[in-house]
N, C-alpha and C positions, 0 to 999 in steps of 0.2 A: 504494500500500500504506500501511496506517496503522497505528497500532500507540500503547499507553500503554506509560509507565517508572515503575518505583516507586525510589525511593531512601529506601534506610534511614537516617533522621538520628540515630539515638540507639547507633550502633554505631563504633567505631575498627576501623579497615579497616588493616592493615599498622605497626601503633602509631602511625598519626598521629592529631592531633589531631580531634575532630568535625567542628570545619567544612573541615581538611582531608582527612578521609575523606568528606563531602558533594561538594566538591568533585573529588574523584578519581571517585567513582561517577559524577556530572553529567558530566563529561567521556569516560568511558571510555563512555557509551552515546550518547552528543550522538554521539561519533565514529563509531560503530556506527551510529549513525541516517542520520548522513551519507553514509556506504559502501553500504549497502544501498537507499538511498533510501527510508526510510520516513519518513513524515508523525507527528510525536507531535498527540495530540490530548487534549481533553480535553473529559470529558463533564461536568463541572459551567459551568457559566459563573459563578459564583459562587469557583469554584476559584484561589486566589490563586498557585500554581506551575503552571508545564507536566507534573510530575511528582507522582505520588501519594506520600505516606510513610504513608499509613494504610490498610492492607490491609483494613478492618471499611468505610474510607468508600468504597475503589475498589468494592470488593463492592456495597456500597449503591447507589452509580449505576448500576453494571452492572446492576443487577434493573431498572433503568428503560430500557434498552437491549434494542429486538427482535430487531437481528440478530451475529452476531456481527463482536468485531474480529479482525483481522487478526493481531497481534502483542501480546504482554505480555513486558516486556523488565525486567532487574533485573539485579543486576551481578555479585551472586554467590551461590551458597545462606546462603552465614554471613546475608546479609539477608534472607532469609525465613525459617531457621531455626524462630527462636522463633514465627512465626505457624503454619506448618505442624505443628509439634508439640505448640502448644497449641491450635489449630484446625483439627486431619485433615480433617474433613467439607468445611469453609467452602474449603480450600484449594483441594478438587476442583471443589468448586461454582465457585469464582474462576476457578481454571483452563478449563472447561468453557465460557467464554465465549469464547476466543480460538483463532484455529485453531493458533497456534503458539505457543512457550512458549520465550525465546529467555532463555540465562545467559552474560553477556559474559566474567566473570575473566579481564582480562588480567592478563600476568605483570607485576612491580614492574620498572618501571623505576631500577637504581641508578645513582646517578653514579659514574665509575670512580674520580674521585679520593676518593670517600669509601671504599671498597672497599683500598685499599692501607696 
């Protein structure tokens, strides 16, 4: 099974800081990738990450791809939000390439002694 990730780099995820809400997203789906055994792949070769952040360039490769993938994976709606509601059409169209359409949101982890 194989499957892309998108990770949103321009959003704070639970008030942390961007790179580590990048990294919390990269991990919370790496893990999910690992469980499930899915293969990330990626359709550019030119692509400097294993993971897409730009929903207009994943689109763009996708039009060059005949059959469908497997899996589009992304961590929670708050990261697609603002493409979907500024691009309704594009979204379906993106969607429309994959059989499955997988949103990880795991719960926050707190440390107990911050919590007291």
């Amino acid at each position: 099974m194989n499957g892309i990730y998108f990770i949103n780099e321009r959003i704070c995820i639970n008030d942390q800081s961007w790179e580590e809400s990048i990294l919390f997203q990269e991990q919370s789906i790496k893990n999910y990738l690992l469980e499930q055994n899915i293969q990330a792949i990626t359709l550019n070769p030119l692509q400097l990450k294993e993971y897409y952040t730009n929903p207009h360039a994943l689109l763009y490769d996708l039009r060059k791809v005949k059959s469908p993938i497997d899996r589009f994976i992304y961590f929670s709606s708050q990261t697609v939000e603002d493409f979907i509601y500024s691009y309704p059409a594009k979204w379906l169209i993106l969607k429309s390439f994959f059989n499955e359409i997988i949103l990880i949101e795991q719960p926050i982890e707190r440390d107990q002694q911050q919590a007291i």
